[in-house]
N, C-alpha and C positions, 0 to 999 in steps of 0.2 A: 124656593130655597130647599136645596135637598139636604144640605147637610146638619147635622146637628153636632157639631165642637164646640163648644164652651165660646163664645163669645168675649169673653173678658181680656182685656187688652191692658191690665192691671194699671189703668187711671184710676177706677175705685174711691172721685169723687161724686156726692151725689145733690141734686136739687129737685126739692119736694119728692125724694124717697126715689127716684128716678137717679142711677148711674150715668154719669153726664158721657162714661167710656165707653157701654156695651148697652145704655138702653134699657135695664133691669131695676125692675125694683128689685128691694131688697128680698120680697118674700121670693120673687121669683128665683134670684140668686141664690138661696139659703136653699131652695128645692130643686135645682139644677138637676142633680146626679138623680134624683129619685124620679124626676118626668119622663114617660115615654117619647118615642121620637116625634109621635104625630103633637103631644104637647110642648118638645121642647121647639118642633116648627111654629106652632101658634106663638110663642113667648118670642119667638127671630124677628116671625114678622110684624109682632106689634113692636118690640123693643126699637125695630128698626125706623116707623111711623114714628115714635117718640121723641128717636132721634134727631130726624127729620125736624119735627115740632121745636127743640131745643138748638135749633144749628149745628149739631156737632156732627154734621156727617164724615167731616174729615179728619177724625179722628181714629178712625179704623187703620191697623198697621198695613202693610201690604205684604202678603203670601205668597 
C-alpha cells in the first residue's frame, strides 16, 4: 500500500473500538495526522486485516 489518505469513509460506527468503516481504532484515528507515512502504512495494513476479520470489506467507496 503506497499511499497514505485518510482512510475514513465517514461510517464512523465502531465494534470493540475497531471502525467497522476504515478499520481503526479509535486511538489510531485520534493519531492519524501526527503518524509518519511508514506508520500511517502499518495502521492501512492492519486496519485492512481487521477489516477483513469483521466482513466489512465492502464497504470501501470507490475512487
Amino acid at each position: 500500500m503506497s499511499s497514505t489518505k485518510d482512510p475514513c469513509i465517514s461510517v464512523c460506527k465502531f465494534s470493540d473500538d475497531i471502525c467497522i468503516g476504515c478499520g481503526r481504532s479509535k486511538r489510531e484515528i485520534k493519531s492519524w495526522k501526527k503518524l509518519d507515512k511508514a506508520d500511517k502504512r502499518t495502521v492501512l495494513a492492519e486496519s485492512a486485516l481487521r477489516l477483513i476479520k469483521l466482513g466489512a470489506t465492502g464497504r470501501r467507496k470507490n475512487k
